[in-house]
N, C-alpha and C positions, 0 to 999 in steps of 0.2 A: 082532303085526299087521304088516303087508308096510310097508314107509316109503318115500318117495321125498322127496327134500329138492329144494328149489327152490338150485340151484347157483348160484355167486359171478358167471356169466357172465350166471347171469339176471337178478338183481334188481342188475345193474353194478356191482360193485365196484371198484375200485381195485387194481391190483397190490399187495402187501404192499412195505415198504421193505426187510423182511428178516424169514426167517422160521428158528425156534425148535426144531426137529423133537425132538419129547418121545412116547418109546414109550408107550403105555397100559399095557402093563403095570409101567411101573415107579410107576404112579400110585397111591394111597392111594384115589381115588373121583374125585365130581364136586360140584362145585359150581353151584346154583340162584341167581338173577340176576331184576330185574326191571330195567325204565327207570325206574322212579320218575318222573323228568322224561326226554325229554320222555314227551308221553300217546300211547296207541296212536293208530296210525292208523284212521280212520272206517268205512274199508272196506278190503279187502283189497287193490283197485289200488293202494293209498297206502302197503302193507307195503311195497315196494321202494324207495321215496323216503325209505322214515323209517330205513331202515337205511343208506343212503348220506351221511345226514345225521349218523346216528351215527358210521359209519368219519370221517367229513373231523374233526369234531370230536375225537375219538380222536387222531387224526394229525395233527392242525395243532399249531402248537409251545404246548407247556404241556398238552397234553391227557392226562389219566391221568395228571396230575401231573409230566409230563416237561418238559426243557428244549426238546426238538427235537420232541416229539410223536411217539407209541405208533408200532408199525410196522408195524399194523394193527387193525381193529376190535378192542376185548380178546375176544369171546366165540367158543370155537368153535362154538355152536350156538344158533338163535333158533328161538322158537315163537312165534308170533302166535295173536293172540285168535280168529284164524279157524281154527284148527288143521291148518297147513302148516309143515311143517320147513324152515329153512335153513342151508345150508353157510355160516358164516363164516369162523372160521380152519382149520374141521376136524378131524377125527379124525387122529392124531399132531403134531400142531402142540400147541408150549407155549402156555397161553392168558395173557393182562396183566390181566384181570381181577378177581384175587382180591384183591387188596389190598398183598399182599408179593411178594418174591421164592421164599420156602418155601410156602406157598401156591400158587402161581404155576406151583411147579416139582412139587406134589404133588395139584393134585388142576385138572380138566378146567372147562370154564364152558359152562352153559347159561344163556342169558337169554328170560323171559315177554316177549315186547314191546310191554308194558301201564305203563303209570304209575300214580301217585297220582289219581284219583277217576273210573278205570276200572272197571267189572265186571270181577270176578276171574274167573278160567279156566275155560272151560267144560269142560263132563265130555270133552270130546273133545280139547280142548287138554291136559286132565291127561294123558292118555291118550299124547298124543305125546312128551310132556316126559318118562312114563316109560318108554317103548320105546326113547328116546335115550339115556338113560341102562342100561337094561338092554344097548344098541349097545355101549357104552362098557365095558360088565363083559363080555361076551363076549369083546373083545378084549383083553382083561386086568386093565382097571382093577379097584382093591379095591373092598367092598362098600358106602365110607361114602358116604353123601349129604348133603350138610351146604347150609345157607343160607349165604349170605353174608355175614348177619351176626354170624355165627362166628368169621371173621374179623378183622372188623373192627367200628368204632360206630355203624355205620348200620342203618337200618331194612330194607335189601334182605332177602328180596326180594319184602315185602306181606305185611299179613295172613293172604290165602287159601292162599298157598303155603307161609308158617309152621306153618300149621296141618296142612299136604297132607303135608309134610316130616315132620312129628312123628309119624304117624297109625302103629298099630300092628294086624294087621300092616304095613309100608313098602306101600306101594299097587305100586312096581315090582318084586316079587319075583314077581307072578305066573307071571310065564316067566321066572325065575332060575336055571331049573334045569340050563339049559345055559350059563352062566355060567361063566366061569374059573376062580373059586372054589367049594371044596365049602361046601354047602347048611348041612352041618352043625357046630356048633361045640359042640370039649369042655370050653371054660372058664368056670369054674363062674361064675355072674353077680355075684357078691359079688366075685370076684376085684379087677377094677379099684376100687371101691368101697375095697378094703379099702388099694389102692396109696395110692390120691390122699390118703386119712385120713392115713395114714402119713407122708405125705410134706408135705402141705398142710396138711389139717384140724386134724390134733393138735394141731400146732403155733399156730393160732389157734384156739384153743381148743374147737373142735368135738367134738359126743359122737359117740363110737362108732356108726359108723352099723348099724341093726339088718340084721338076715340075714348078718351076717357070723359065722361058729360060733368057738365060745370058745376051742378050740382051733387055729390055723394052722399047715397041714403044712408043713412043710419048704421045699418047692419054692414058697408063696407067697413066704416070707420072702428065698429068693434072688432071687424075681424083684421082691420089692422093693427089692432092697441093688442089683441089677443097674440097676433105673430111676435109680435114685440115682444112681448112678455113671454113666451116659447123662448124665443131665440135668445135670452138670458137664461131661463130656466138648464138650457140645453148645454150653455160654456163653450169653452173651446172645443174644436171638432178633433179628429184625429189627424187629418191631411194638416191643420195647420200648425200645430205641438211638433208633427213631422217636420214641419217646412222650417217652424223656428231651429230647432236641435241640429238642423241641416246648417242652417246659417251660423248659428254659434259654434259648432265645427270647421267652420271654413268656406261650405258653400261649395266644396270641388263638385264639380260635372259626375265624376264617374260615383258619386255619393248620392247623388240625388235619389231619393224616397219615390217609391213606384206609386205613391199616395199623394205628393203635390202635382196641382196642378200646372198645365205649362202656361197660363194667364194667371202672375199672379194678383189677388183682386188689392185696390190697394188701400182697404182697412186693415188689413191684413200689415202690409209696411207698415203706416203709420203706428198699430199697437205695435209692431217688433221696436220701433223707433223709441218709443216712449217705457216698454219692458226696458230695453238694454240701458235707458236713462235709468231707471230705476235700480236696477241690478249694477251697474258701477259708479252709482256714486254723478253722475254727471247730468243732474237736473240742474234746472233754470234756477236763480238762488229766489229763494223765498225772502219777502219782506220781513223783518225785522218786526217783531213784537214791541210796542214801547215799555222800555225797561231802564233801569239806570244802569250806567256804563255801556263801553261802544258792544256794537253786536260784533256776535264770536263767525267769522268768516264760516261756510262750512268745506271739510275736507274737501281736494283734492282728489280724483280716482287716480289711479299710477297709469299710464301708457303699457299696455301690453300687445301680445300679437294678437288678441282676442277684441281690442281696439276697435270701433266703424270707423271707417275711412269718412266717411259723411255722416255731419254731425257739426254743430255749432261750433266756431273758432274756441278753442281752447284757451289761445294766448291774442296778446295783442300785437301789435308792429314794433310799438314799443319793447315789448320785451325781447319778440327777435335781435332787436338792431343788439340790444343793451348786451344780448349772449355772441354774437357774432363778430359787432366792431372791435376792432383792434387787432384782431390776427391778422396774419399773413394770407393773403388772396392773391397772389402772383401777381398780374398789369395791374387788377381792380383795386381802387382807390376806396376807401370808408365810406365816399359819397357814390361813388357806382356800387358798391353793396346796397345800403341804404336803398337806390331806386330798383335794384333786382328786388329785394326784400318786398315794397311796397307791392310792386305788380304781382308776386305772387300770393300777397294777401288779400289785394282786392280782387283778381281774377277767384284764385281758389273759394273765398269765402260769397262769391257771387255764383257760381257753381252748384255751391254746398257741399265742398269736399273742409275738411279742417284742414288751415294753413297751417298748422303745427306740423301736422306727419307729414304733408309734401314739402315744406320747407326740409324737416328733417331726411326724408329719403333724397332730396336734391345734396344736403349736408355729406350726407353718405358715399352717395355716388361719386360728390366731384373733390371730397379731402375739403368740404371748405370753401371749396372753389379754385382749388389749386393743381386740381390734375390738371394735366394738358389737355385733354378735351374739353375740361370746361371754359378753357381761354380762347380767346382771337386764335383766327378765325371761326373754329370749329362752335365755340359757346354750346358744347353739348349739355346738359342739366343733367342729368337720368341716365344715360348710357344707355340712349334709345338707339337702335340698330347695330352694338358695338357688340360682337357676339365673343371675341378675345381673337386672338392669331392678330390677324394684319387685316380686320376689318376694322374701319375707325369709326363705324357708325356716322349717323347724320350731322349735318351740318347746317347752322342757322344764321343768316346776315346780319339781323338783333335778339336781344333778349327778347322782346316781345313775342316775336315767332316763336324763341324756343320755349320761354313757358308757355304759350298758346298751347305747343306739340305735349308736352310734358303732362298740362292740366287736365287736355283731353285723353291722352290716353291712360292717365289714370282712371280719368270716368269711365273708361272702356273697359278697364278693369274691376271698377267697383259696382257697375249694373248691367242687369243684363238686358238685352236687347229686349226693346218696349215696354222699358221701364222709364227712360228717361225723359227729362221735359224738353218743349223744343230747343230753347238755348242750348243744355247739355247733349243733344241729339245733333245740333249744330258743330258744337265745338268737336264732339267727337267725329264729325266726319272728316274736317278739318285735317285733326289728328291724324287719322288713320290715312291721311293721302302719302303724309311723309314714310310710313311703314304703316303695311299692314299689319291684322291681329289674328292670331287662329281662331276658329272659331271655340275651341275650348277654351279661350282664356275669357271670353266675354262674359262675364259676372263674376267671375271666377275667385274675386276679392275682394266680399263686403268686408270683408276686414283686413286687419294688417297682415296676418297671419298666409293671408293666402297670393300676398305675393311672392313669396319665400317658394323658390322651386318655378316659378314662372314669369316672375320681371328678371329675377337672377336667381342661375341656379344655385346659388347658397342658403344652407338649409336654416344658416343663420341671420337670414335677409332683415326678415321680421322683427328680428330682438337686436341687432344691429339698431336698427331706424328710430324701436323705444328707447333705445340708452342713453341715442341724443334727444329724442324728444321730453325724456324723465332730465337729462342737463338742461334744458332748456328751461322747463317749468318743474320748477322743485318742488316737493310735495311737503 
C-alpha cells in the first residue's frame, strides 16, 4: 500500500548530534519496539509531543544508558495507534535502539508508540508496521523480524505484537515478492535444528531433536564444523562482557544492562563460574608434578564482598568446629554446636552454596550463637523476619527447620528465578513459606557483596561476614 510518513520537520525534532549512516543492505532484518512507558498519546494531535518527549530523554545525559546521552531518538521508525508512519532516524541511519552494539549494527528499529495498558494495534496500524518493514527489505535488508526481546530481558515489544511477530505465515510477506531477497529457500528446515543440537543441546544433555534423518550428508556436518569455528573466531559477544561486569558489580536489579538477556543461557554461568575461579585464585588444586620434597600448597584467595556465594566448600567441618568450639554459645553445649555446624555443611554444600559464608553470616547474625534469638525457643540463625523495634522475627521448633529456612533463602538470594535446579527450586520454596522475598531481591546476590543493603540494612554487612570468614580460614 502507498506510505507517506509524517517527517522529522513535522512532528519537530531536534537535529541529531551525529549521525551513524548504516546501508540496508548490509542488514540481517528489523527489529519491533514498543514505549512500554511512556503510554500512547490520546489522540493523534498529542503523537508529535510524545515523540519529542522521547528524543529529549533519549539525548539528555544518561539516556539509553549513555554518559552524554544517545545522539538521537534510538528508532528509525514510529507507528502510532492511529496508523501514520514516522521518519525518526530513517531509512540508512544505524538505529541505538536494540540493545548492543551488534544488534544495533545488524538489524533496523521500528517502534508501536503504545505503552503498558494501551489497546494493542489496530488492524491498520499492523498493517503500516508491515509495509515498513517490507520498505526496509526492498532496499535490501535480510528477511529476519525479530522483537526486541530477542535481544535483550525485557518485555518489549507487548503482547499483541509477540504474538503479530510469531504468526505464520509472517503477516509482511504479502508483497515480499519484490523484496531483495529471493522468495525461496533450499535449506532443508532440520538443518539449523540439527547445528544448534550439535553445538548447544548435546552438550546439556538434550535428546536429539525429531525431523532430523538418521543419516547427515556431508555438507550438514561441514557446515557444522564451520559454525564452530565462527563461533570461536567471533569471542565473547557484547550482551555477555555486559552480563559478566553486571555480576561482578553485584548483579543489582536496577543495574541490569539493557543488552542481557532475561534467559540467561547456561554456558554462559558455567564460563562466569570457571572466569571468577580463575580470577581469585579458587581453582580446583592441581596435581602435584613428581619432584623432590613435599608439594608447595597453592595460595589461598582472601574472602571479599566480591566473594560467589556458590562455589565449592572452601573449608572443611573440621576447621569450623576447631574455630568455633570453646566459646560461649549460651544453653548450647560444644556437642549441640558441633551438630548445628554439620547440618549446615551438609545441607549448604549439597545446595551448592559454600558453607564458609553461611556459616559465617549465621556467626554474625547470632554473636556466635549467643544473641537471644538464636536460643530456645526462637533458634533464629539469620535474623530472618526480625526487622528491629519489637518484631522478633521467625521462630523454629529445630535447627533442622531453621537452617532449612536459612539455606533456602539465601538461595533466593543468590539466583535468580529459573536459574535453579529442582532441589534448590524445592528448598527455596520451602523457604519462602516462612517469609516471603520481594521480588527485587531475587538474584539480587551472586555474591557476598549484594547482601549488604538487602538481608540487612548495613552497608557493612558484607565485610562483616569476610572478616569472620578470612578468621576462619587464614590465608
Amino acid at each position: 500500500m502507498p506510505l507517506s510518513f509524517v517527517s522529522r520537520e513535522q512532528w519537530g525534532a531536534k537535529p541529531p548530534k551525529r549521525v551513524t549512516k548504516r546501508d540496508p543492505s548490509t542488514l540481517s532484518g528489523v527489529a519491533v519496539h514498543w514505549f512500554a512507558l511512556p503510554r500512547a498519546a490520546k489522540s493523534h494531535s498529542g503523537c508529535a509531543g510524545l515523540l519529542r518527549g522521547i528524543q529529549r530523554d533519549h539525548m539528555d545525559k544518561g539516556g539509553l544508558g549513555t554518559k552524554d546521552g544517545a545522539n538521537d531518538i534510538a528508532y528509525n521508525h514510529g507507528v502510532c495507534p492511529h496508523g501514520k508512519a514516522f521518519t525518526l532516524r530513517g531509512f540508512g541511519v544505524q538505529t541505538g535502539a536494540n540493545g548492543d552494539s551488534d544488534s544495533n549494527e545488524t538489524f533496523a528499529a521500528i517502534v508501536f508508540m503504545s505503552g503498558k495498558g494501551d489497546p494493542g494495534p489496530t488492524d491498520k496500524a499492523f498493517e503500516v508496521i508491515a509495509e515498513i518493514i517490507r520498505m526496509w527489505q526492498k532496499k535490501g535488508a535480510g528477511p529476519e523480524v525479530r522483537p526486541h526481546q530477542f535481544f535483550t530481558g525485557s518485555a518489549c515489544p507487548g503482547p499483541e505484537l509477540l504474538k503479530w511477530i510469531a504468526k505464520k505465515p509472517a503477516p509482511w510477506k504479502g508483497g515480499v515478492a519484490d523484496a531483495a531477497f529471493a522468495p525461496e529457500d533450499e535449506t532443508p528446515e532440520w538443518l539449523f535444528d540439527f547445528i544448534q543440537w550439535r553445538l548447544v543441546g548435546r552438550g546439556q544433555g538434550q535428546p536429539r531433536p525429531t525431523g532430523i534423518p538418521r543419516k547427515i550428508p556431508p555438507s550438514a556436518w561441514e557446515a557444522t564444523t564451520r559454525m564452530a569455528r565462527m563461533a570461536v573466531d567471533l569471542g565473547p559477544r557484547e550482551p555477555y562482557l555486559d552480563w559478566v561486569e553486571w555480576r561482578r558489580r553485584g548483579a543489582k536489579p536496577s543495574e541490569r544492562p539493557r543488552s542481557v538477556p532475561k534467559t540467561i543461557p547456561a554456558a554462559w554461568k558455567q564460563s562466569f563460574k570457571r572466569l571468577d575461579q580463575l580470577f581469585t585464585g579458587e581453582l580446583p588444586p592441581k596435581p602435584p608434578r613428581p619432584k623432590p620434597g613435599p608439594p608447595v600448597p597453592e595460595p589461598k584467595a582472601k574472602i571479599t564482598p566480591q566473594t560467589l556465594l556458590l562455589a565449592e566448600p572452601r573449608v572443611t567441618l573440621k576447621r569450623l568446629e576447631k574455630f568455633e568450639i570453646g566459646r560461649d554459645h549460651g544453653v548450647y553445649t560444644d556437642a549441640n554446636v558441633r551438630g548445628i555446624l554439620k547440618k549446615y555443611v551438609t545441607l549448604s554444600t549439597k545446595m551448592g552454596l559454600d558453607p564458609l559464608l553461611v556459616v559465617s553470616q549465621m556467626l554474625e547474625e547470632t554473636g556466635h550463637l549467643t544473641s537471644p534469638k538464636s536460643q530456645p525457643p526462637q533458634r533464629n540463625p539469620a535474623g530472618i523476619g526480625a526487622t528491629g523495634g519489637k518484631v522478633e522475627g521467625a521462630s523454629f521448633a529445630t535447627w533442622d527447620k531453621a537452617i532449612r529456612a536459612h539455606v533456602g533463602r539465601l538461595l533466593a538470594y543468590a539466583l535468580e528465578e529459573g536459574e535453579e535446579t529442582p532441589a534448590q527450586r524445592a528448598l527455596i520454596k520451602e523457604a519462602l513459606k516462612v517469609r516471603d522475598l520481594p521480588a527485587d531481591r531475587r538474584g539480587c546476590a551472586p555474591v557476598l557483596g549484594g547482601l549488604a543493603g538487602k538481608w540487612a540494612m548495613d552497608k557493612q554487612y558484607a565485610v562483616k561476614i569476610s572478616k569472620i570468614a578470612n578468621e576462619i580460614r587464614p590465608l
